[in-house]
GUMI-588080 format. One record per residue (C-alpha): residue in three letters; x, y, z. Coordinates in pm, 1 decimal, always signed. Each point is the difference from the previous one (the first is absolute). Layout:
<rs>
{"ala",{X,Y,Z}}
...
</rs>
This chain:
<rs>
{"unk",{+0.0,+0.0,+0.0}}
{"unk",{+138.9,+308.4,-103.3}}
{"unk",{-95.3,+356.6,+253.7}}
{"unk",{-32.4,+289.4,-241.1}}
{"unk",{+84.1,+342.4,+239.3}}
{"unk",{-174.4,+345.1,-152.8}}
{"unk",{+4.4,+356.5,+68.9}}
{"unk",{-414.4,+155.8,+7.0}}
{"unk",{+38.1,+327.3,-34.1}}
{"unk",{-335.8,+168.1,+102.7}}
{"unk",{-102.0,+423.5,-10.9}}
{"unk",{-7.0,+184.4,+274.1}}
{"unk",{-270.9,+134.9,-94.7}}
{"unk",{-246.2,-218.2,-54.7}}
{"unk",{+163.1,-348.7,+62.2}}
{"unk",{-36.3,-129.0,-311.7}}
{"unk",{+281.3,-252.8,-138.1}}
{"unk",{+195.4,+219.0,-239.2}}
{"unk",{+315.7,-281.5,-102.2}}
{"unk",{+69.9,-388.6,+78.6}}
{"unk",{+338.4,-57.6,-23.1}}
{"unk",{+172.2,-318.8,+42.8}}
{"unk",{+337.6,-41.0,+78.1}}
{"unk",{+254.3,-276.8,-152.7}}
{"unk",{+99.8,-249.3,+221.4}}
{"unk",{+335.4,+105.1,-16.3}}
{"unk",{-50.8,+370.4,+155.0}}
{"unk",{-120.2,-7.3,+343.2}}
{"unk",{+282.4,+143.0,+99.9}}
{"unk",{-9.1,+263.5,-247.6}}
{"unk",{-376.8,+63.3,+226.4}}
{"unk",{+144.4,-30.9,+276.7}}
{"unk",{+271.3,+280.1,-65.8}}
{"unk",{-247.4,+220.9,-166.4}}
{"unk",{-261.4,+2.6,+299.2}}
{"unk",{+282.8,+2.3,+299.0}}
{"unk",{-163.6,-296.9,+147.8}}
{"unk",{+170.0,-121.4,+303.4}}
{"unk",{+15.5,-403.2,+38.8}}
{"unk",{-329.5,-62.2,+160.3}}
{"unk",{-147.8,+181.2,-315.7}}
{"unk",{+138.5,-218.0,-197.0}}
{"unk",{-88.7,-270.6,+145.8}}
{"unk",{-390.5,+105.9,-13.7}}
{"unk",{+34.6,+54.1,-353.9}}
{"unk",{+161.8,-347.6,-75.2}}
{"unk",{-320.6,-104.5,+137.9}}
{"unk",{-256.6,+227.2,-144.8}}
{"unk",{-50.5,+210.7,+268.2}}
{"unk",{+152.2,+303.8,+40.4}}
{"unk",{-187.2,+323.1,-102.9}}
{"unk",{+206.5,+308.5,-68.2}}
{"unk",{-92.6,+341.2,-98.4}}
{"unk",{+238.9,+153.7,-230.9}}
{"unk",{+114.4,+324.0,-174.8}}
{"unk",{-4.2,+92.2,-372.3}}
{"unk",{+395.5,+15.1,+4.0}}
{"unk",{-107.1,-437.7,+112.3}}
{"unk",{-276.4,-73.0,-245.5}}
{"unk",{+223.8,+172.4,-303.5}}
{"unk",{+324.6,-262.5,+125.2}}
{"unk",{-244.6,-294.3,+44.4}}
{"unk",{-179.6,+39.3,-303.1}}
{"unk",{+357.5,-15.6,-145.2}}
{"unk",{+81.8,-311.5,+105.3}}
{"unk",{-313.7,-145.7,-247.2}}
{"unk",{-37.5,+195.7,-255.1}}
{"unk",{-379.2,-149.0,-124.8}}
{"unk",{-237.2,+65.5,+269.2}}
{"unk",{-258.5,-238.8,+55.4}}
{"unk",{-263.1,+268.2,-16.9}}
</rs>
């Protein structure tokens, strides 16, 4: 079974999903860096977990690391 990890970015607004963006297997590190998670952050997200608010300087790196959003 493979785990698929994403990034839902939502408005602030109005809450509504704006981008789905999955992330290679290879790059959780690459999250890891861009949100400044400590280890017990990444743990959560290794298991689905963690919820994180980040800023557009965050979306703009994330959406980097996959360059066809889901949505």
């Amino acid at each position: 079974m493979t785990i698929i990890y994403t990034i839902d970015v939502y408005s602030k607004v109005d809450e509504a999903l704006l981008l789905e963006i999955e992330i290679p297997e290879n790059k959780p590190s690459d999250v890891a860096e861009i949100m400044g998670w400590s280890e017990e952050d990444k743990k959560e997200f290794s298991l689905g977990i963690g919820v994180y608010n980040i800023n557009e300087s965050q979306a703009i790196k994330l959406e980097s690391l996959c360059p066809l959003p889901l949505k």
